[in-house]
C-alpha positions as CSV (number, residue, x, y, z in Angstrom):
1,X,255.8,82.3,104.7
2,X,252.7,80.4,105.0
3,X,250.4,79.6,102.2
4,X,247.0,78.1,103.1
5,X,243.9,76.8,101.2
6,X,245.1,75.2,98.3
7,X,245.1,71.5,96.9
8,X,248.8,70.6,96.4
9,X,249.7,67.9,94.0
10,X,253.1,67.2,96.6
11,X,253.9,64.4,93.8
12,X,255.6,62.3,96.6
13,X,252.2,60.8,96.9
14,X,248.3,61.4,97.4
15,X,247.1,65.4,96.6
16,X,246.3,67.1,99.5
17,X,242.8,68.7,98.9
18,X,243.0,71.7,101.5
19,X,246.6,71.8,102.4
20,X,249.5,74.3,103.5
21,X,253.3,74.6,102.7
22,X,254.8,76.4,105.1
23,X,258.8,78.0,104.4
24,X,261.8,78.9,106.1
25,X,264.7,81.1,104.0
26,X,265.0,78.6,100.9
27,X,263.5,75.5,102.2
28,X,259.8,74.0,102.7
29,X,259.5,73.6,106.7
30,X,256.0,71.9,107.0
31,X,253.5,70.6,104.4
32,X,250.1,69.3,105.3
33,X,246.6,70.0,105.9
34,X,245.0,73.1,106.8
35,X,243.4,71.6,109.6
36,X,246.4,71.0,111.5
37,X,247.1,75.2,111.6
38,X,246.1,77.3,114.2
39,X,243.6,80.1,113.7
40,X,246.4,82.7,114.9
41,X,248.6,81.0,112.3
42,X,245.8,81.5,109.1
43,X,245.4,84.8,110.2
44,X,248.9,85.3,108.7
45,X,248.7,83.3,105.6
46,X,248.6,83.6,101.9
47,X,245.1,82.6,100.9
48,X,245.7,80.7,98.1
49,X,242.2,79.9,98.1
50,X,241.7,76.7,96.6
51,X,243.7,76.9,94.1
52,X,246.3,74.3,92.8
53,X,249.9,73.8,93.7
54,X,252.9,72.1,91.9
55,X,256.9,71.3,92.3
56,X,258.3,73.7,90.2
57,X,259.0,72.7,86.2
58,X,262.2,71.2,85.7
59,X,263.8,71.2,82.2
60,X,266.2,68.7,82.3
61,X,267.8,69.8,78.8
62,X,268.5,73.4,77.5
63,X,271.2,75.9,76.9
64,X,269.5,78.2,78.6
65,X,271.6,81.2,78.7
66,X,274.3,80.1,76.9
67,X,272.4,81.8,73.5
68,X,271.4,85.3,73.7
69,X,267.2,86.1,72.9
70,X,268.0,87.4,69.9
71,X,271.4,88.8,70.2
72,X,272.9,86.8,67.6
73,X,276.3,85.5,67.4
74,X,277.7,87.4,70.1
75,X,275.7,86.3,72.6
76,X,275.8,82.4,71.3
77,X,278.0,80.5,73.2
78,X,276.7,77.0,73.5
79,X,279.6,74.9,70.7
80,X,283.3,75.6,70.7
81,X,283.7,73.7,67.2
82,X,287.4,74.6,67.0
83,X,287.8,71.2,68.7
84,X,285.5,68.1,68.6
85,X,286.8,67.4,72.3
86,X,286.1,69.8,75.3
87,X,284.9,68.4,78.5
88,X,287.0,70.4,80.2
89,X,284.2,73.4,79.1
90,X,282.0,74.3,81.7
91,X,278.5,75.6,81.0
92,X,278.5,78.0,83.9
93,X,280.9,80.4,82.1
94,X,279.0,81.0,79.6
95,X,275.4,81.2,81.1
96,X,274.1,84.7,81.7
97,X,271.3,85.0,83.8
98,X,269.7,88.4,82.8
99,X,268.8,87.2,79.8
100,X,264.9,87.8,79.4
101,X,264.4,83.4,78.6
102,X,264.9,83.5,82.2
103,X,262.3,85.6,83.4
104,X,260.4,83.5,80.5
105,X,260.5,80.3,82.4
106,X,260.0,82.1,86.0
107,X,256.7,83.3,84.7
108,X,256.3,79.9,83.1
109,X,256.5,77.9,86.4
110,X,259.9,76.3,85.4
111,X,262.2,76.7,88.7
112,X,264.9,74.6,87.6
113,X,267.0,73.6,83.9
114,X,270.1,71.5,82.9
115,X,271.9,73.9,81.2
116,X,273.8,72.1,78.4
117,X,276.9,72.9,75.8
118,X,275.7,72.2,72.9
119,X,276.0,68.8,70.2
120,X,278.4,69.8,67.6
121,X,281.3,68.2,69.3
122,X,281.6,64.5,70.4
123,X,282.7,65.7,73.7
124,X,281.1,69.3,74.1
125,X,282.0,70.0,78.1
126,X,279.9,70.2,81.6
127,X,276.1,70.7,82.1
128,X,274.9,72.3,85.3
129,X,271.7,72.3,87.1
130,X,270.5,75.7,87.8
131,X,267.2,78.1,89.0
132,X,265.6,80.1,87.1
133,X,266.3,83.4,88.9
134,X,269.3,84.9,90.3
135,X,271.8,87.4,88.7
136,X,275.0,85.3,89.1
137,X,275.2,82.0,88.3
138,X,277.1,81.0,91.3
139,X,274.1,81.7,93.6
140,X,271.7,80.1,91.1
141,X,273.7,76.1,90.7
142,X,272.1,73.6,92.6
143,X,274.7,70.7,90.7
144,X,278.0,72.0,88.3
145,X,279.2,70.2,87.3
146,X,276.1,67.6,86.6
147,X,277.1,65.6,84.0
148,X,279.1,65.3,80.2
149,X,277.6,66.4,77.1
150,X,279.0,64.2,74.4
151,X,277.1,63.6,70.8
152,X,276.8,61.0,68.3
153,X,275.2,61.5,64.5
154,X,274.6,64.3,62.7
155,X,275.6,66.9,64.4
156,X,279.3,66.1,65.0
157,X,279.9,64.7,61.6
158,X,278.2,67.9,60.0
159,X,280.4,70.4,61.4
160,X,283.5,68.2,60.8
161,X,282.8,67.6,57.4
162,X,282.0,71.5,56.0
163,X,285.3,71.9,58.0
164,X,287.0,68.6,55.9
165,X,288.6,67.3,59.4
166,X,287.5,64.6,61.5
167,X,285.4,63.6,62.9
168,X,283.5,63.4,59.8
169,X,281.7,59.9,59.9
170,X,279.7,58.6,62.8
171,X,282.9,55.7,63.3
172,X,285.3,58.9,63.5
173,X,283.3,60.4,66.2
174,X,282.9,57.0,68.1
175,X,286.5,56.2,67.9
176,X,287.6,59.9,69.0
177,X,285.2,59.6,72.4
178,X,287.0,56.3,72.7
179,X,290.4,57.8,72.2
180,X,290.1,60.4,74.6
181,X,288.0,57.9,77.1
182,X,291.3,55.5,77.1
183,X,293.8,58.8,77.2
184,X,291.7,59.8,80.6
185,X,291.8,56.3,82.0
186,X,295.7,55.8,81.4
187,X,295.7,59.8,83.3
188,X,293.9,58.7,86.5
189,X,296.0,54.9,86.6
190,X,298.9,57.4,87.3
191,X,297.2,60.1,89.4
192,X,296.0,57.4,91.4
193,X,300.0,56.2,91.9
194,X,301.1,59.5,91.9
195,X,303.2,59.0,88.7
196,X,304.5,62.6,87.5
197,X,303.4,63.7,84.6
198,X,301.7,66.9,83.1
199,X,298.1,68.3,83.9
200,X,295.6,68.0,81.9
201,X,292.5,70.1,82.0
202,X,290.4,67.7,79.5
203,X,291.3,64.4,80.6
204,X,290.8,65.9,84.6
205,X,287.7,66.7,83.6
206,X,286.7,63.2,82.6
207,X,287.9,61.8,85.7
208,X,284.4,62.3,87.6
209,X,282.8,60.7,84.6
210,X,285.4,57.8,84.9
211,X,284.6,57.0,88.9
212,X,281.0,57.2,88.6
213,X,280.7,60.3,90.3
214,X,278.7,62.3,87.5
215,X,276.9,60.1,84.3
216,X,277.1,61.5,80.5
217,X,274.1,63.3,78.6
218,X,274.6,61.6,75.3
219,X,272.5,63.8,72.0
220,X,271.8,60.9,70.2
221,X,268.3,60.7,67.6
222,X,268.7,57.3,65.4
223,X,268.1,54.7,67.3
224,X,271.2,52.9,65.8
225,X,273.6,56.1,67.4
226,X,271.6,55.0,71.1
227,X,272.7,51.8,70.5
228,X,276.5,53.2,70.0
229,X,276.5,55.7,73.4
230,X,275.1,52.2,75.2
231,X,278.3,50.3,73.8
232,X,281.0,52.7,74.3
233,X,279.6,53.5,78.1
234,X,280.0,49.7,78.5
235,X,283.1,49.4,77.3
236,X,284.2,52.0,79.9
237,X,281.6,51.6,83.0
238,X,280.3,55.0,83.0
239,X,276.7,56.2,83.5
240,X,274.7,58.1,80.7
241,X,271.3,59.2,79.5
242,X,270.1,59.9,76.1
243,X,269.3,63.2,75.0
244,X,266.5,63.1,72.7
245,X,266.2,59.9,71.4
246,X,263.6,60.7,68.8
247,X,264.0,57.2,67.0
248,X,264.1,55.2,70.2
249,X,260.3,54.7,70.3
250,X,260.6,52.3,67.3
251,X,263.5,49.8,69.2
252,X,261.8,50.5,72.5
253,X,262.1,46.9,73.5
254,X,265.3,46.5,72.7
255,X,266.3,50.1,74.6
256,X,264.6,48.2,77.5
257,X,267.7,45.7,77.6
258,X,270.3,48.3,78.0
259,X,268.5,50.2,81.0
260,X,268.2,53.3,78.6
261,X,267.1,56.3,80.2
262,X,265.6,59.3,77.9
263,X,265.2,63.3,77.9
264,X,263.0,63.0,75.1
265,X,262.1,66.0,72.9
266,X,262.3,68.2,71.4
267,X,258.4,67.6,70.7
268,X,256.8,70.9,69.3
269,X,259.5,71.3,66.6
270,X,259.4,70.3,62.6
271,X,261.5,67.7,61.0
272,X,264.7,70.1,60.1
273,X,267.3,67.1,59.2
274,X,267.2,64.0,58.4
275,X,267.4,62.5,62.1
276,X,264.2,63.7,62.7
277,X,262.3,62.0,60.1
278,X,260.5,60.3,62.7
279,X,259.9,62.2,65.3
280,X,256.5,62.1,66.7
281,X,255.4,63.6,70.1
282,X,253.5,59.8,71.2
283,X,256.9,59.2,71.6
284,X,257.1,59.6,75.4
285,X,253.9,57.4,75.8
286,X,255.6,54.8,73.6
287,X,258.5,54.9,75.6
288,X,257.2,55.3,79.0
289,X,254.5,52.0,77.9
290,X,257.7,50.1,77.3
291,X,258.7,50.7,80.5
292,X,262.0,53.0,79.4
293,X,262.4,56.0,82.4
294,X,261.9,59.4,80.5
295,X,261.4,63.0,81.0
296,X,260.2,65.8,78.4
297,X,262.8,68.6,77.1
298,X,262.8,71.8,75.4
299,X,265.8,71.6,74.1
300,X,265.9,75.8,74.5
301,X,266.1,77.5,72.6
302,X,264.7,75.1,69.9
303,X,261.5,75.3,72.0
304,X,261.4,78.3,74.2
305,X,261.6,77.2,77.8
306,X,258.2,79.0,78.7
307,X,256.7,76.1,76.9
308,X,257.5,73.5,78.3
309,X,254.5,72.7,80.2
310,X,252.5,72.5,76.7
311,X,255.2,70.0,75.4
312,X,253.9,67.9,78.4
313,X,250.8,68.4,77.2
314,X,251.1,67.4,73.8
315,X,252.8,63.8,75.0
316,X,249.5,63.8,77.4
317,X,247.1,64.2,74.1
318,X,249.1,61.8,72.2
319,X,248.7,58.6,75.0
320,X,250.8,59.6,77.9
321,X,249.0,59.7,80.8
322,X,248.4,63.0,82.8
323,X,250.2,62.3,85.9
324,X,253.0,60.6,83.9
325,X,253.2,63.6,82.1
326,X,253.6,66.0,85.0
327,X,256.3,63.8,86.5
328,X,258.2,63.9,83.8
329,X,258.3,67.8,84.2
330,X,258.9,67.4,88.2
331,X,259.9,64.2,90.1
332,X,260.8,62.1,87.3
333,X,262.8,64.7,85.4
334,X,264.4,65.2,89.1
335,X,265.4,62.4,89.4
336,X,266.8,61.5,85.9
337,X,269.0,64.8,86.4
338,X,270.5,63.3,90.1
339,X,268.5,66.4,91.9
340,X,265.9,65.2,93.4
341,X,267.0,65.9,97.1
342,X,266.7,69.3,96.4
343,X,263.7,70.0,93.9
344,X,260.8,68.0,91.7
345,X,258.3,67.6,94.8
346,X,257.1,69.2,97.7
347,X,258.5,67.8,101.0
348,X,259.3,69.0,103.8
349,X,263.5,69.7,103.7
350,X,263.5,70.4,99.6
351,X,263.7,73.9,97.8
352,X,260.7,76.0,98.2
353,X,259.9,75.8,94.6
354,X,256.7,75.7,93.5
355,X,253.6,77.3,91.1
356,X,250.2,78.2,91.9
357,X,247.7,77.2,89.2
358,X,243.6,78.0,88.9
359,X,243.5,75.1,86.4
360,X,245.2,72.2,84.4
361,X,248.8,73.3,84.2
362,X,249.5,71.1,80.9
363,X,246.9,73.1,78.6
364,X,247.5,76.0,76.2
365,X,245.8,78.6,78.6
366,X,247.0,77.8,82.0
367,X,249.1,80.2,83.4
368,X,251.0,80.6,87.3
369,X,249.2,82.9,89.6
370,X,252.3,82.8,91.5
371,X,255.4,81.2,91.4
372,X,258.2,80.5,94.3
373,X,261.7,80.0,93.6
374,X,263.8,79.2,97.1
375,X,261.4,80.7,99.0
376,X,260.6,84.0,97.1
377,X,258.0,85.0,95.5
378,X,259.6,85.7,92.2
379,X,255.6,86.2,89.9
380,X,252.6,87.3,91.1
381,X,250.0,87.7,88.3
């Protein structure tokens, strides 16, 4: 398909005031300005008639299908908390892609989410990076799995304690990460010599945390349980990013000396618990001014997914600036997530993901005029 007459904000560089994207099956095969097309090829075209084009939203933290739209506990599958340690877990078994949130974030422009377990367990299981529209999850997983979900703070020690078992404290939870960290390392010593001994579904899945092949999402809100996920991934070498980190504005600079990356939000949300007692949506601009890499969440269903464009928007009223704001929501949350050779800007070779716009997508009554997810238009308003 060919799409003509539109400015495209590629975000791999300048806008392209009266460009083109041309696709093949999933892909984006040329990008560029309409004077470079034939007349026989415009005669073809979708007109998009000066309006605006995007990457597709990326939400680079949700459990987006893993709870039901208001189905209740049958349909809520994001914690296991008969166990505070399951990486073996995989998100994708639990994920069902009929329900309506995803249609939701289709219409909404968002193409792509980290789907997450949830934070009730120090070790919760595998995240996966998926579209937006499919019917099996299999066809929709651009990266499974992506990365660990572990937890620190409230959360963990919450459910532990009402339960009276540990972890109950935030030393317990620490020291069973740790424990399970070393039980995984002393595993691989002996895969790697092919020692016998028994499988082990958990500490396998550790394994590609342990070589560097896939980093750890980390829920962490004080800024003193930040501090904690940057000591214990020291101590074993393994890469991580915060999920969150609503306190982190306030010990930016010293966030700065760790290399601390950031998912923060959830930003259009009230202070429920204690951890949040701070939480302020300047807090990407804070961050971002420091210098600390971030991108904005939803943490779905706490926000519903369709808004995460407004959650952009609110960090760009409160001091972030505008095009920081949309890269946080495409090339920058990309490439926090490890996936930005397939989606987060328009180039020629990446997913055919993108949204069609008649004005700013980051205020309250913006809304796609069409959306493409792999090559297909999936909305048409």
């Amino acid at each position: 398909m060919l799409f003509i007459n539109a400015v495209i904000h590629t975000m791999a560089g300048s806008v392209i005031e009266n460009g083109f994207i041309e696709t093949e099956g999933s892909a984006i095969k040329r990008v560029g300005s309409v004077s470079e097309l034939s007349e026989s090829e415009k005669s073809d075209a979708i007109d998009l008639r000066g309006d605006s084009v995007y990457p597709g939203f990326i939400d680079t933290h949700t459990h987006l299908g893993l709870v039901g739209d208001a189905l209740g506990f049958e349909s809520d599958d994001i914690n296991e908390m008969t166990n505070p340690l399951t990486p073996h877990l995989r998100a994708i078994d639990a994920i069902n892609p009929l329900d309506l949130s995803f249609k939701e974030a289709a219409q909404a422009g968002v193409t792509a989410v980290v789907a997450c377990p949830g934070s009730s367990n120090p070790i919760g299981g595998q995240t996966a990076a998926i579209k937006t529209h499919g019917v099996c999850v299999d066809d929709m997983i651009i990266k499974a799995p992506l990365s660990i979900k572990m937890a620190l703070g409230e959360n963990p020690k919450t459910v532990y304690h009402e339960r009276k078992e540990s972890p109950s404290s935030r030393m317990a939870t620490a020291a069973a990460i740790r424990g399970i960290l070393n039980e995984a390392k002393e595993y691989l010593a002996k895969k790697e010599k092919d020692e016998d001994q028994d499988y082990n579904q958990a500490l396998e899945a550790l394994i590609p945390l342990l070589k560097g092949e896939i980093p750890a999402y980390i829920h962490a809100h004080r800024e003193d349980d930040i501090l904690t996920a940057a000591r214990i991934a020291r101590e074993f070498g393994f890469d991580y990013i915060i999920v969150h980190g609503t306190r982190g504005h306030l010990v930016a600079e010293r966030l700065i000396k760790e290399n601390i990356k950031i998912m923060s939000g959830p930003l259009l949300c009230d202070r429920s618990k204690p951890e949040l007692k701070d939480l302020t949506p300047a807090a990407p601009a804070i961050l971002k001014k420091a210098g600390i890499e971030i991108s904005i969440v939803t943490d779905h269903p706490v926000i519903p997914i369709q808004y995460l464009p407004l959650c952009a928007g609110l960090a760009a009223r409160e001091g972030l600036a505008h095009e920081d704001a949309l890269r946080a929501i495409t090339i920058d949350a990309a490439k926090m997530a490890g996936i930005e050779n397939r989606v987060g800007s328009i180039e020629v070779g990446k997913d055919a993901d993108f949204s069609v716009f008649s004005e700013d997508p980051l205020t309250i009554s913006a809304k796609p005029k069409m959306v493409v997810i792999n090559g297909e238009i999936v909305h048409k308003a």
